[in-house]
C-alpha positions as CSV (number, residue, x, y, z in Angstrom):
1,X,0.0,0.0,0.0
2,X,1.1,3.6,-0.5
3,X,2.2,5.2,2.4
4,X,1.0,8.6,3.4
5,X,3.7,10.9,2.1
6,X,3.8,14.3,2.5
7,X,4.9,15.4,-1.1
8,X,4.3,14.0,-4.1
9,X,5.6,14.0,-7.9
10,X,2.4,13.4,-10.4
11,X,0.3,14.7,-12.7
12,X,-0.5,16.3,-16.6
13,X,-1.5,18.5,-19.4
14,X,-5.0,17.0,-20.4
15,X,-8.1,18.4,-22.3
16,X,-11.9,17.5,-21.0
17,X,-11.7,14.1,-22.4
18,X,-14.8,12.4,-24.6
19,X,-16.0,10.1,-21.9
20,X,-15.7,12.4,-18.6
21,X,-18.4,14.7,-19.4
22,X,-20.9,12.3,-18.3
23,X,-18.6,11.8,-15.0
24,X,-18.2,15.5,-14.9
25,X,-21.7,16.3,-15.3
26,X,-22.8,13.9,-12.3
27,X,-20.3,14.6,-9.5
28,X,-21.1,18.5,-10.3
29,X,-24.3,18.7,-10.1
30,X,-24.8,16.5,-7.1
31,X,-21.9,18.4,-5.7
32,X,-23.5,19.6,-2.0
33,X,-23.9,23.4,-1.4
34,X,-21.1,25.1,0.1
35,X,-22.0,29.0,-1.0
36,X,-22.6,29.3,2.4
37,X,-19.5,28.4,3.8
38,X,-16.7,31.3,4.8
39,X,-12.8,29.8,4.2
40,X,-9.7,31.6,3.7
41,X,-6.3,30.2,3.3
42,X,-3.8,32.2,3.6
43,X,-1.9,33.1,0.8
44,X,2.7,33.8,1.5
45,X,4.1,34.4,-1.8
46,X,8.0,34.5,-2.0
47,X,8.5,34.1,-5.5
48,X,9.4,37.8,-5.8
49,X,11.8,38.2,-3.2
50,X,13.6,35.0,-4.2
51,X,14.2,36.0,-7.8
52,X,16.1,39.4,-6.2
53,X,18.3,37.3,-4.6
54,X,21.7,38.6,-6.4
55,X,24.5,38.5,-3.6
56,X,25.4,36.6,-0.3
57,X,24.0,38.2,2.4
58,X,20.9,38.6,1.2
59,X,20.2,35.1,0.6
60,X,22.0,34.5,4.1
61,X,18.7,36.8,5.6
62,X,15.8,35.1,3.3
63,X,17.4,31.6,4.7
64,X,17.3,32.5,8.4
65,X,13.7,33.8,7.9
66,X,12.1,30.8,5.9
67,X,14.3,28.4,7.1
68,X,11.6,25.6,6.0
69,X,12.1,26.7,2.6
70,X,16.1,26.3,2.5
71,X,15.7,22.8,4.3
72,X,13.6,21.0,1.9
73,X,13.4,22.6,-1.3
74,X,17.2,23.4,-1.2
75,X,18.4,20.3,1.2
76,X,20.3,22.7,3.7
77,X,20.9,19.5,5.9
78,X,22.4,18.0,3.2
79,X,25.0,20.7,2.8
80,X,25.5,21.5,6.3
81,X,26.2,25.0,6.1
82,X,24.0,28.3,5.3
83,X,26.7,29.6,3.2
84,X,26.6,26.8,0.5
85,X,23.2,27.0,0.4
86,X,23.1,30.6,-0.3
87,X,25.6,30.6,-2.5
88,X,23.4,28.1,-4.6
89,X,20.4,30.5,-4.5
90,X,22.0,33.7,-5.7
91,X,23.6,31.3,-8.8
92,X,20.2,30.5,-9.7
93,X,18.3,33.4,-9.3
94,X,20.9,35.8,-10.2
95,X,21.3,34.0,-13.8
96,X,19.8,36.5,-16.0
97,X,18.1,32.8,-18.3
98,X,16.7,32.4,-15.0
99,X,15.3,36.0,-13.9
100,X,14.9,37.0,-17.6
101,X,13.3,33.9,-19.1
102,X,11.6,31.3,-16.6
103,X,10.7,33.4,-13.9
104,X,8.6,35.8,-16.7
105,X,7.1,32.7,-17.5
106,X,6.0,31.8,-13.5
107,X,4.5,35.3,-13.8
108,X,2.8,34.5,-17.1
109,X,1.4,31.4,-15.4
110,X,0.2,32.3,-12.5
111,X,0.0,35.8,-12.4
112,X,-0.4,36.8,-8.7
113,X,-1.6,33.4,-7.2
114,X,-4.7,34.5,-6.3
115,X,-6.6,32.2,-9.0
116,X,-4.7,29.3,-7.8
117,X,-5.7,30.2,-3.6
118,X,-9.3,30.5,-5.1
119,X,-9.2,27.0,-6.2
120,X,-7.3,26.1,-3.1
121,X,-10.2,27.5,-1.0
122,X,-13.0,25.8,-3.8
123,X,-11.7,22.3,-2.4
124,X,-11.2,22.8,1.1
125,X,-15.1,23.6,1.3
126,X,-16.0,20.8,-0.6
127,X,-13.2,18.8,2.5
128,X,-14.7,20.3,5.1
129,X,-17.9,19.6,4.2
130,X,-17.3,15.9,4.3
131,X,-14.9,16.5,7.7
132,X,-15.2,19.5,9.3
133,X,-12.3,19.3,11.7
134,X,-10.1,19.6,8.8
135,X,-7.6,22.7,9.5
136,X,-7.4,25.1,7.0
137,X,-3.0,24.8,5.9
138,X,-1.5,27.9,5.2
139,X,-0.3,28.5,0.8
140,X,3.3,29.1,-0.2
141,X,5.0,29.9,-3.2
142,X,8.3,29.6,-3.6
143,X,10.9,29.4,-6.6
144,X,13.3,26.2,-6.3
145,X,15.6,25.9,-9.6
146,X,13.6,23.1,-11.1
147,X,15.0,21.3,-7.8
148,X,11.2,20.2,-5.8
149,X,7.8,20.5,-6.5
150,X,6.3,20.9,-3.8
151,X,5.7,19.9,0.2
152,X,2.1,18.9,1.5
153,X,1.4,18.8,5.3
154,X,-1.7,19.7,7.3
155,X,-0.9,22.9,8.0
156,X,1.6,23.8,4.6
157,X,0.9,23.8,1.4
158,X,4.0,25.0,-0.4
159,X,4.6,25.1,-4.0
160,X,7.8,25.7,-6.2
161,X,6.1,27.6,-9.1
162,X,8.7,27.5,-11.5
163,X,8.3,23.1,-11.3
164,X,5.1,23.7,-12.8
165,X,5.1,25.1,-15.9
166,X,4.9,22.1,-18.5
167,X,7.0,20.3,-21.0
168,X,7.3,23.9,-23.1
169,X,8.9,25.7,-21.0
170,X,12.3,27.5,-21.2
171,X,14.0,25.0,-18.8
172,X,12.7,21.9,-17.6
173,X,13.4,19.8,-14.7
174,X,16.7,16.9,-15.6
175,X,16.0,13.6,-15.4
176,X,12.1,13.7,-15.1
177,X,10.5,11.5,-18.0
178,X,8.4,13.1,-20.7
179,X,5.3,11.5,-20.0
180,X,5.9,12.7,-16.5
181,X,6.7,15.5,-17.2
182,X,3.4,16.5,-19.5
183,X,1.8,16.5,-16.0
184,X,3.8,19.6,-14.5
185,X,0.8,22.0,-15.4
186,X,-0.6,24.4,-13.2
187,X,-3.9,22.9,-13.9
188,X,-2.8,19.4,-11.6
189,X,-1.3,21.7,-8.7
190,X,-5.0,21.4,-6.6
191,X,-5.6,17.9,-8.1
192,X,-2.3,16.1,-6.8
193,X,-2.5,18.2,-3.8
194,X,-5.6,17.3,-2.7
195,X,-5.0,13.8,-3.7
196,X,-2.5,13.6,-1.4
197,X,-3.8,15.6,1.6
198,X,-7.0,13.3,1.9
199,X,-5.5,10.1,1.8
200,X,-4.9,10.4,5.6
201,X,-9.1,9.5,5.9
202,X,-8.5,6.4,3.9
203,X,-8.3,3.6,6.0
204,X,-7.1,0.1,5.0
205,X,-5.7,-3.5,5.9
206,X,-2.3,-3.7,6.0
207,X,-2.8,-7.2,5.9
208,X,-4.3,-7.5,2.6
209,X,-1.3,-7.3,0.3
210,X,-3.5,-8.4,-2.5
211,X,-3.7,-6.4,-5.7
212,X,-7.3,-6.2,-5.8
213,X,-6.6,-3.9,-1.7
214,X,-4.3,-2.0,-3.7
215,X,-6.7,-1.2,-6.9
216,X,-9.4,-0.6,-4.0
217,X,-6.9,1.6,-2.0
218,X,-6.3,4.0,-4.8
219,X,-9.7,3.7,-6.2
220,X,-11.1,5.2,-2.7
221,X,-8.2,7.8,-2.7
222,X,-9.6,8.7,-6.3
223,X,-13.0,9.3,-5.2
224,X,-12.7,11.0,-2.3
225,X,-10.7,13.7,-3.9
226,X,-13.3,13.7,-6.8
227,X,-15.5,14.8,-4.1
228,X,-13.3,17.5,-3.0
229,X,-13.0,19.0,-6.7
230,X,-16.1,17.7,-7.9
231,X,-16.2,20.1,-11.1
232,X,-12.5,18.7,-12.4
233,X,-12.6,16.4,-15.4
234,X,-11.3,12.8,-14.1
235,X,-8.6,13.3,-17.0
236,X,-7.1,15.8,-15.1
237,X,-7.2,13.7,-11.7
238,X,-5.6,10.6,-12.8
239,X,-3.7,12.1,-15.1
240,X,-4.1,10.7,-18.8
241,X,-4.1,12.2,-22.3
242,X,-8.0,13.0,-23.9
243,X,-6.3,9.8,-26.4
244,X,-5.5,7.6,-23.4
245,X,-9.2,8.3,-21.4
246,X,-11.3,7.7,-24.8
247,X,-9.3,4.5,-25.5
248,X,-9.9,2.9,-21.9
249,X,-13.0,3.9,-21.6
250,X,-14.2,2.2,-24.4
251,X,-12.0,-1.1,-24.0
252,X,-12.6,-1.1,-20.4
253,X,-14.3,-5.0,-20.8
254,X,-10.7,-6.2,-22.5
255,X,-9.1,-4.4,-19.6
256,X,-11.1,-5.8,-17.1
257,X,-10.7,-9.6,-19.0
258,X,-7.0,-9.2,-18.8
259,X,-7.3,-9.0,-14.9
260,X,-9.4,-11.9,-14.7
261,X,-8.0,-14.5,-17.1
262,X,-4.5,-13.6,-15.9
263,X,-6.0,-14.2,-12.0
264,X,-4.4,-10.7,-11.1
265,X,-6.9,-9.4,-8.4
266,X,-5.2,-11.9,-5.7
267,X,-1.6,-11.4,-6.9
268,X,0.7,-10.7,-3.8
269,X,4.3,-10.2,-5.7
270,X,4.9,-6.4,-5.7
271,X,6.8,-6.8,-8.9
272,X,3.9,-8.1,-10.3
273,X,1.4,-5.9,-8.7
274,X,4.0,-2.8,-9.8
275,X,3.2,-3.2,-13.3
276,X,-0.3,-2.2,-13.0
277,X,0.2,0.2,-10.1
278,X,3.2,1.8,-10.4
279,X,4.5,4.8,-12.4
280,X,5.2,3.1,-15.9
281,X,4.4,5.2,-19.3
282,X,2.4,1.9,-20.8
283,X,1.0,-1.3,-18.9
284,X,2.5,-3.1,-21.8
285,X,1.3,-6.3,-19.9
286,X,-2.3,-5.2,-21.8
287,X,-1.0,-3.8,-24.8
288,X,1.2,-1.0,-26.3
289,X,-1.2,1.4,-26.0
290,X,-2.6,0.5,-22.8
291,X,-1.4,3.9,-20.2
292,X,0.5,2.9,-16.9
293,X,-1.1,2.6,-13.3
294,X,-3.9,1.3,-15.1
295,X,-5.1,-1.1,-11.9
296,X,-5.6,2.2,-10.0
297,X,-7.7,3.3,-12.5
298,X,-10.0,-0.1,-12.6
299,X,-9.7,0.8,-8.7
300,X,-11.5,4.0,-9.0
301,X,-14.1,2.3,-11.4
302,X,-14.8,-0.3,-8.7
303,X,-15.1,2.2,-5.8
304,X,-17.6,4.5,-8.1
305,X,-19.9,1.0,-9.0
306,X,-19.9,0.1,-5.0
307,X,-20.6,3.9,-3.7
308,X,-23.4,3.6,-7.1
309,X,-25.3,0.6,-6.1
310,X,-24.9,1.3,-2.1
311,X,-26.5,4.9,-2.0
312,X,-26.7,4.4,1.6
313,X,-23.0,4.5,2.6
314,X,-21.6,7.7,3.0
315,X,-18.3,9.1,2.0
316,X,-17.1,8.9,5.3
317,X,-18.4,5.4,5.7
318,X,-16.6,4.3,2.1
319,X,-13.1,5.9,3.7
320,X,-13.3,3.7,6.9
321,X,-13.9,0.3,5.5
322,X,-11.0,-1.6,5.7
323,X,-12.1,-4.8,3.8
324,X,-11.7,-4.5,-0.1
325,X,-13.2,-7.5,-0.9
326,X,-16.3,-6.5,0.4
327,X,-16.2,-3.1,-1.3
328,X,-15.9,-4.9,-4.4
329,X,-18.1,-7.8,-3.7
330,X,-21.2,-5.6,-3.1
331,X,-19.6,-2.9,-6.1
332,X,-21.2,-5.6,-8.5
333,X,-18.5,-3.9,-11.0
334,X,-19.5,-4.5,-14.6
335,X,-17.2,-2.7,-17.2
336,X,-18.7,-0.9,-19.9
337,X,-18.1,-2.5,-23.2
């Protein structure tokens, strides 16, 4: 099972895909009413003063006052000493392909942040509708050299702008994959966040280590932050092309066959399980054109089928059961097709 981690590299560039509308259309107009609920998360942007970063001393300053930032999105521990550290910041931000070229392209993006704090504020609503004790995190935006992407806790929310500005961009992070990479829009920031941040409501057996508590794992993880961003297209939740959505969605029966006949559902090895799961551009297993972590996606379509035909269990209720092979006995999951 995936552990709850507090940051988190996913997501991708995606258009409202042929088959969500329907999806879409549901979850938005059953979406409960929140109009009358008052929210505001705060909103710290540094992006400005870290691009004027230009000598020593001054980066010395922005490190003792944001020390959070110069631990984890420029490993300070790792270096040992402020001075390094600083040194590394003034390099990047005083590079005039940096200041001149990628950081007009943050501003381009994202303007003054306020659109994506909106958005930000939309979903924590929609959260604390379902669980009102949920504490509102503070936003951050920071610049971090293409280093992080961002850090997720319950009471931070901080975001390295210049990470997400897509595969077109001036500079792009080294070593991340293309497909990967497509995801690092500023359309997945509140997706992948909220993704991440609700997964601490999703309880489940550790002592299942069966595919099918896996595919039912993510699958409630899917749908609970579909209920926190009710409006998004599922495209851009799990994170595949318009091409890859139309294609499952209409060979989701062959999908679903390839599970059965190859008796998947009660497969233990995690290198087996990891080629269904896990971050791979194609489940090749399936066929060429078959996109990765496609078991998490059957997941989601079991969890949606079970909360379907059980209209009495409520979100809260579907986030506490720990036994997947009763979510997905009484799911009575029939793939289109």
């Amino acid at each position: 099972m995936q552990s709850n981690k507090y940051y988190i590299l996913t997501s991708l560039i995606c258009l409202i895909v042929f088959s969500a509308c329907s999806e879409k259309d549901k979850f938005c107009e059953e979406a409960p009413n929140i109009s009358n609920l008052e929210l505001n998360i705060p909103l710290n942007n540094l992006a400005d003063d870290m691009v004027e970063l230009d000598n020593q001393n001054d980066a010395m300053e922005f490190i003792q006052e944001n020390p959070f930032v110069a631990d984890y999105f420029f490993e300070r521990r790792r270096y040992g000493a402020d001075s390094i550290v600083a040194n590394s910041m003034v390099n990047i931000f005083s590079n005039p392909a940096y200041k001149d070229t990628l950081y007009q392209q943050v501003k381009n993006t994202f303007g003054d942040f306020t659109e994506l704090q909106s958005e930000f504020e939309q979903a924590f609503k929609y959260y604390q509708h379902y669980y009102p004790e949920v504490a509102v995190p503070e936003l951050e935006i920071v610049l971090a050299g293409l280093q992080k992407d961002l850090f997720v806790s319950d009471s931070l929310i901080s975001i390295a702008a210049d990470y997400f500005l897509g595969p077109d961009a001036a500079y792009v992070p080294n070593g991340v994959p293309e497909y990967i990479l497509m995801r690092y829009e500023k359309e997945y920031i509140v997706p992948m966040t909220m993704l991440l941040l609700t997964q601490k409501q999703n309880e489940t057996d550790q002592r299942d280590q069966t595919l099918l508590a896996d595919m039912v794992f993510y699958g409630k993880s899917y749908y609970m932050t579909k209920m926190t961003i009710p409006c998004t297209p599922d495209s851009l939740l799990i994170g595949y092309t318009a091409k890859e959505m139309k294609d499952i969605n209409k060979n989701e029966h062959i999908i679903w066959a390839n599970f059965l006949e190859n008796d998947l559902l009660y497969e233990t090895s995690h290198f087996m399980k990891n080629k269904f799961i896990g971050e791979r551009p194609k489940t090749f297993e399936i066929s060429q054109e078959c996109p990765g972590r496609i078991g998490i996606w059957v997941g989601w379509q079991i969890v949606k089928s079970y909360m379907e035909n059980n209209p009495e269990v409520t979100l809260q209720e579907l986030m506490e059961n720990k036994d997947a092979q009763k979510i997905f006995s009484l799911s009575k999951y029939k793939p289109a097709g």
